[in-house]
N, C-alpha and C positions, 0 to 999 in steps of 0.2 A: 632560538627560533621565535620573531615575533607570532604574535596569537592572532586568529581571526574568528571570528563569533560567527554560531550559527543557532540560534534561537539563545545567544547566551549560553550557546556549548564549545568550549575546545576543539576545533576541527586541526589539521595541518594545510596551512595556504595553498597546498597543491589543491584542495576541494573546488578552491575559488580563483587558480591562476588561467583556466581555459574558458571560466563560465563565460565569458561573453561572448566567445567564440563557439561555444552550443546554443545559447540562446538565441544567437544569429543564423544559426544553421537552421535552428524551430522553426524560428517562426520563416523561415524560407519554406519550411514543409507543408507551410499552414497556407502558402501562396498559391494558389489553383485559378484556373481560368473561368469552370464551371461556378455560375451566378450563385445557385442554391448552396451548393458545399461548399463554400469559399464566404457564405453570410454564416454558414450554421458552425462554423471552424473560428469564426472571426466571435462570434458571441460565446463559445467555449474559450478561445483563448483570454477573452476577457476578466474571467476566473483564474488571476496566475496562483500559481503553490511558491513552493518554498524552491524548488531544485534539488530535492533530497536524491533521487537517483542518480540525477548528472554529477552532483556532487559526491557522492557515494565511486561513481566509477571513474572519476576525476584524481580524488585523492588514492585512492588504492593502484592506479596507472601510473599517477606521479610517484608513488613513494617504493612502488616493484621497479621503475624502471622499463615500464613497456613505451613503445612507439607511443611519441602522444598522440598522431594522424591515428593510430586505429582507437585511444582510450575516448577520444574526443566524439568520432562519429559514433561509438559506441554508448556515449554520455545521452548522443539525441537519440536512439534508438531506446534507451532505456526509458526516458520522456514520452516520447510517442505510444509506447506502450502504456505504459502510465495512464496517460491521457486516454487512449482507446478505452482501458480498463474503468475511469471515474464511467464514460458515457451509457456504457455497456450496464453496469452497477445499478447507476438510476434510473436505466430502464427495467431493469428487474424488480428490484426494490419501493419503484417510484416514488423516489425519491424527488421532490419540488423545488429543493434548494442544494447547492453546491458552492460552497466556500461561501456562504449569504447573500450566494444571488440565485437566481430561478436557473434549474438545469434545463439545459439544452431541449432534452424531451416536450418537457412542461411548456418552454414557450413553441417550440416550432414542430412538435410531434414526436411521437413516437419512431416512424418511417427515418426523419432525419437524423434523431440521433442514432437510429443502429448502421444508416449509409455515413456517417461523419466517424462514428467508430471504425467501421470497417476502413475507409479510408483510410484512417492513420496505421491501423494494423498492415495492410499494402505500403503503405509508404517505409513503415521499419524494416518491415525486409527490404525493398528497395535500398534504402540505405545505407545496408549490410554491404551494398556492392559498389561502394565508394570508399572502404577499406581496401588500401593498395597492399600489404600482404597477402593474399591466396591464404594459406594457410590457417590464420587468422579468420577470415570469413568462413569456413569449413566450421572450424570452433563455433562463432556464434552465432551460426545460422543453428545447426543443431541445439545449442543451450536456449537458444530465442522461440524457438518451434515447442522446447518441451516445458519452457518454462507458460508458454502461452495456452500450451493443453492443461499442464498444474491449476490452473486461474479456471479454467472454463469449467474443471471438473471437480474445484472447491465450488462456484456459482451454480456449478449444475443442483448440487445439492446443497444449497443454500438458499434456492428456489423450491426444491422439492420435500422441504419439511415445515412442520407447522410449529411452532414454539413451545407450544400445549404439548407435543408429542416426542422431543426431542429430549436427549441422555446427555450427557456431561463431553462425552468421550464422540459421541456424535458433533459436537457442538464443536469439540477443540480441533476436529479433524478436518471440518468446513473454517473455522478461522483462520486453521496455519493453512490450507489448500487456495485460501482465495487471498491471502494476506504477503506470506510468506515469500513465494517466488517473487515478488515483486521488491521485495528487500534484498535479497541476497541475488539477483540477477545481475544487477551494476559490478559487482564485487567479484561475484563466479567468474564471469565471463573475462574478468584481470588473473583472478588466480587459472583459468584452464590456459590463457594464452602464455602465461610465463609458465606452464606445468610446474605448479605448485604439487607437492605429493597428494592423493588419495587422503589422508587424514587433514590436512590443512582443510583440503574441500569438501569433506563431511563434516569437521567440524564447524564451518561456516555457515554451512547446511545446518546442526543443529541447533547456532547461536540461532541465526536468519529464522528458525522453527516458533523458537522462544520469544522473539521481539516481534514475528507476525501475529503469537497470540496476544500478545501482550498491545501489541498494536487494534488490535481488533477490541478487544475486551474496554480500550478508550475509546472507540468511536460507538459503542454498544454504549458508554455512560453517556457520551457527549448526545447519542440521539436521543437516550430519556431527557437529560435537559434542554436540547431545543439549541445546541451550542452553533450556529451558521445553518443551521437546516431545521424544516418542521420538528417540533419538542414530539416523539414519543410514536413516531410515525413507525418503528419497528410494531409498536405493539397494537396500533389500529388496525395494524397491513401480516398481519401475525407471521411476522418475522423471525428469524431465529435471533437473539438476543442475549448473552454472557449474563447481564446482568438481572431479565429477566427473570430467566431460567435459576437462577440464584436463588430470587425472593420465592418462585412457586416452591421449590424443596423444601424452604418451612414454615408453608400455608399448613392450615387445617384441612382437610379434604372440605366443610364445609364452604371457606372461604376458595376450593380451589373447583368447584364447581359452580360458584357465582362468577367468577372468571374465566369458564368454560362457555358460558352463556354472555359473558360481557367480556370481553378481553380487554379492552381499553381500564378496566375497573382496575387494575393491577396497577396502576399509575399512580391510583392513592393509596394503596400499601406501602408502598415504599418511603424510608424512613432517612434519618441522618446516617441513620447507624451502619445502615446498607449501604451508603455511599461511600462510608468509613473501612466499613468492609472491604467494598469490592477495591477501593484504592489499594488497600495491606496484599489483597489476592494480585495486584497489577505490581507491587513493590516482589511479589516471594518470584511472581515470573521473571522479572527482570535479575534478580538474585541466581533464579537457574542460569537462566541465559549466560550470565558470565563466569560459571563457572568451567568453562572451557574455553574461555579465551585465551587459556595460556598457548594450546595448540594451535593459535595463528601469530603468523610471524609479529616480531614485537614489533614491528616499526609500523604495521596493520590496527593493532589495539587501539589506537584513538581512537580509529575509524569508530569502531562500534562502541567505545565506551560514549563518543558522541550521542549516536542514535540512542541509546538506553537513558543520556542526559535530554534529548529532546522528549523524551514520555515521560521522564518524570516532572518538565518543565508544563508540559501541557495538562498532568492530573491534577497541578495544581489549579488550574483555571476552574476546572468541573465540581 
């Protein structure tokens, strides 16, 4: 089997034999008549990623053997959600920057980017309805629905805590909740249309648990340093934060009531050593995570041995 790279990980070709064939679909979704949604769609798309979910429900379509007509439009549905989800994010967050450019929000409003999100969230279901098996579209209309309330009600409470106030178990629950569905949704929606058994799909469920926090927990390091977006805007904006939350556990209470009164101040406590740290806590997650990858089909394990090689590729950056 020749090899194809994906951040310098192992993937199987099938991740990258339709991509151009969803890309081309996107950016057809991104094409509107309306002047305002069709500029504010056009400066998001200019922020591209990598394709992790299309690729993600590419190779696991290719290597089960599903229809590629349904793995393909399912590739852009996972996309457009995606996408919905960044918009949505840095409105809550406010967030300024997005891949190192200015988010959507920040230059053209608030108002626009939650009509440009909503938009594409209408457009994935639409989508759904250019899946010519029936059957198939039943499946991931419903996984798409609940995968989209998982997201809203990690964000819910992602927004409704203060970082100062916030437990451990709190904290890993809003990661996998806002993180999670959006990893294992590409993947689910191949294992429910070949009805893989009940354990296959919980334990995908649990890998998808483990690499959402584990995912989250690097973009918690990446915001202290400033890595494509404002440095340390989780804690001017008292956000909930993995890594903050870390360093207040072994403040002095002296030092954790100067940071009640300045929160930004916590910025300069933090050390190498914390960095060191929280990488080894991002290395033991990804260690859980694959401990149940025996329970997904073998010829499936790249898939996620990939993803677990793309976070470790990127903790080295931070």
């Amino acid at each position: 089997m020749e090899k194809n790279y994906w951040n310098e990980s192992f993937v199987p070709p099938e991740a990258n034999e339709f991509l151009d064939v969803v890309t081309q679909e996107f950016a057809q979704s991104f094409e509107v008549k309306e002047s305002f949604i069709s500029d504010w769609l056009r400066h998001h798309n200019n922020s591209k990623g990598k394709w992790i979910r299309a690729r993600l429900a590419l190779a696991s379509g290719g290597l089960l053997g599903l229809s590629s007509q349904t793995y393909i439009k399912w590739a852009v549905v996972c996309e457009l959600i995606h996408s919905a989800s960044l918009l949505h994010d840095d409105v809550c967050d406010e967030d300024s920057k997005r891949r190192g450019k200015t988010s959507l929000w920040k230059e053209f409003g608030v108002p626009a980017a939650v009509c440009t999100g909503d938009y594409l969230i209408a457009e994935s279901f639409r989508k759904l309805t250019e899946i010519e098996q029936g059957w198939h579209q039943n499946i991931l209309l419903k996984l798409l629905s609940c995968s989209v309330k998982e997201i809203i009600f990690g964000q819910s409470l992602d927004v409704s805590f203060n970082y100062l106030d916030i437990n451990n178990t709190q904290l890993r629950k809003i990661a996998i909740e806002k993180t999670a569905p959006l990893i294992a949704m590409p993947m689910m929606g191949i294992f429910r249309c070949k009805e893989l058994t009940e354990d296959e799909c919980l334990a995908l469920k649990e890998i998808s648990n483990e690499l959402g926090l584990a995912y989250q927990y690097l973009n918690d390091i990446e915001n202290i340093v400033g890595y494509q977006q404002e440095a340390s805007s989780d804690l001017f904006k008292g956000r909930p934060n993995l890594m903050a939350i870390k360093i207040l556990k072994n403040l002095s209470n002296d030092d954790k009531k100067i940071i009640i009164n300045q929160p930004t101040k916590l910025n300069d406590l933090i050390s190498k050593k914390d960095f060191k740290e929280s990488r080894n806590e991002i290395s033991e997650i990804l260690i859980n995570a694959m401990t149940n990858i025996h329970r997904l089909p073998v010829i499936i394990q790249p898939v996620i041995e990939s993803l677990k090689d793309e976070i470790h590729k990127r903790l080295k950056l931070v």
